[in-house]
C-alpha positions in Angstrom: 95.6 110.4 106.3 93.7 113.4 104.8 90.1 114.1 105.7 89.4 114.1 101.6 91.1 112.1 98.4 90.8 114.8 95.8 91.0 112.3 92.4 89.9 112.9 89.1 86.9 110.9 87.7 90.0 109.1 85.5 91.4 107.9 89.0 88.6 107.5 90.7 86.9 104.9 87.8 90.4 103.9 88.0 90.2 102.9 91.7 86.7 101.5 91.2 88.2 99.0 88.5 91.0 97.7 90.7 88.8 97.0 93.4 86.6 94.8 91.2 89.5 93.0 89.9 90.3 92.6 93.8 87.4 91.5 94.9 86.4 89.2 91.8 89.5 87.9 90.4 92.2 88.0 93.4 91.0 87.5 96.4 89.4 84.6 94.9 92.2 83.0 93.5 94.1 83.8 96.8 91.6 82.0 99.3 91.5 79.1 96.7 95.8 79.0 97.1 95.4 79.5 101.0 92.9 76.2 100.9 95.2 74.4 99.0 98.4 74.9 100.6 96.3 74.3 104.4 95.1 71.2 102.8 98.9 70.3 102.3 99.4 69.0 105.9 101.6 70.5 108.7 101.6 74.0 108.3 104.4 75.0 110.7 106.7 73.9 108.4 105.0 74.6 104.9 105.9 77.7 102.8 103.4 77.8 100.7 100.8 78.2 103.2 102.8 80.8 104.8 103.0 82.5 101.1 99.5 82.3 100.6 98.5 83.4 103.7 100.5 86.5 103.2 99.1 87.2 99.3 95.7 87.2 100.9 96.7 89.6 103.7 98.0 92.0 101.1 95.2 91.7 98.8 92.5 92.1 101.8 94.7 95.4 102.7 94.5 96.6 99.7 90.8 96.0 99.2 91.1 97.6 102.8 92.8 100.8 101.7 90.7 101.6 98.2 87.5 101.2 100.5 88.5 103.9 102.8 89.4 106.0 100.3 86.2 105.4 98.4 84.4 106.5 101.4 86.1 109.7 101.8 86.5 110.9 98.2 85.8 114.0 96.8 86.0 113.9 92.5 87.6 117.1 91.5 85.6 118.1 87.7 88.5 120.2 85.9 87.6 123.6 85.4 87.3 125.6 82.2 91.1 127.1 82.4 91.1 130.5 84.2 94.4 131.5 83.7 95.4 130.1 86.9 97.1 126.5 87.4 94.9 124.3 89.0 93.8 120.6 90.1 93.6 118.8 86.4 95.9 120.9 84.5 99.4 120.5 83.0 101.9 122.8 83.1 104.8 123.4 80.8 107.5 125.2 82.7 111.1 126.9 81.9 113.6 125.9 84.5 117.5 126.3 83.9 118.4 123.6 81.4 115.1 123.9 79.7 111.6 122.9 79.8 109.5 120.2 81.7 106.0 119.4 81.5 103.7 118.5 84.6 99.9 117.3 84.8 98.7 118.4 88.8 96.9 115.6 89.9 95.6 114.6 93.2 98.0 112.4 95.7 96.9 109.4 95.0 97.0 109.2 91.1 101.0 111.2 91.4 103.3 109.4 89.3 106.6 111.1 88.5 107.2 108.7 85.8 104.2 110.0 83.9 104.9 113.6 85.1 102.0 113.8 87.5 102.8 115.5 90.0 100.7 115.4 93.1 98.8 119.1 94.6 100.4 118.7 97.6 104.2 117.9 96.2 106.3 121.0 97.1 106.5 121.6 93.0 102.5 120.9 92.8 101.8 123.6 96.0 104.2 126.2 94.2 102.2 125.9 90.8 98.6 126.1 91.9 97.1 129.7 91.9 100.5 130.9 89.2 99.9 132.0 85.9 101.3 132.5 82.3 104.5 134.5 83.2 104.5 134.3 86.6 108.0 132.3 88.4 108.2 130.2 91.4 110.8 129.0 93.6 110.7 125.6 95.2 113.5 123.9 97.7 114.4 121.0 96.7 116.7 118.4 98.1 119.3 119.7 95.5 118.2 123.2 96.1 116.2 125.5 95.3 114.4 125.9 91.7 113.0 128.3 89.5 110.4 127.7 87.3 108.6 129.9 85.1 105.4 129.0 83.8 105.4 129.5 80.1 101.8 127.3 79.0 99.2 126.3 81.3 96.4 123.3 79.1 
């Protein structure tokens, strides 16, 4: 675990929401199951009470996991753009068979289906500090990659 979360305020009011819904809507609901299903009689033998037990335990480890992070969060403020790519920016990039377009986020808000790529992703480390122009190589599992950086917003 890092020492630091670097999120944007987007992830961290993100965060903060999900934990309310936790705390407020879930975890109620899944104590409320849990009763139920204890109230249903021998519980060696009962499935729902083993299911409910375990949709409790995941919700209090969630809970569990956006507290620690909440204590040890630092929110990154996006720059005015410098010319240089940084935490908060997307990058538009040529590689071989064209373009692609990444947003550098921190590691907890990375979702490759959105194109957020994480700092700390071997593509996200290569990017930070590069500018307009500049190219940089990353290993892959399929190899290694050029890509030149052709817009930084």
């Amino acid at each position: 675990m890092p020492d630091t979360y670097k999120l944007s305020q987007e992830g961290y009011d993100k965060l903060v929401r999900e934990l309310d819904e936790l705390k407020k809507g879930k975890r109620p609901k899944a104590v409320e199951r849990l009763a139920a299903a204890r109230a249903m009689g021998d519980l060696s033998e009962n499935s729902e009470y083993t299911a409910a037990r375990e949709n409790l335990t995941l919700v209090d480890t969630r809970i569990a996991e956006i507290e620690a992070v909440m204590h040890n969060v630092e929110i990154v403020q996006v720059q005015a753009n410098n010319g240089a790519v940084q935490l908060g920016d997307t990058v538009r990039v040529k590689v071989e068979d064209g373009h692609e377009e990444y947003s550098i986020v921190g590691e907890l808000e990375a979702d490759i289906a959105k194109n957020q790529i994480s700092d700390t992703s071997p593509i996200g480390k290569a990017l930070l500090g590069s500018k307009i122009g500049d190219t940089v190589t990353v290993a892959t599992p399929a190899g290694e990659v050029v890509y030149k950086i052709v817009e930084i917003k």
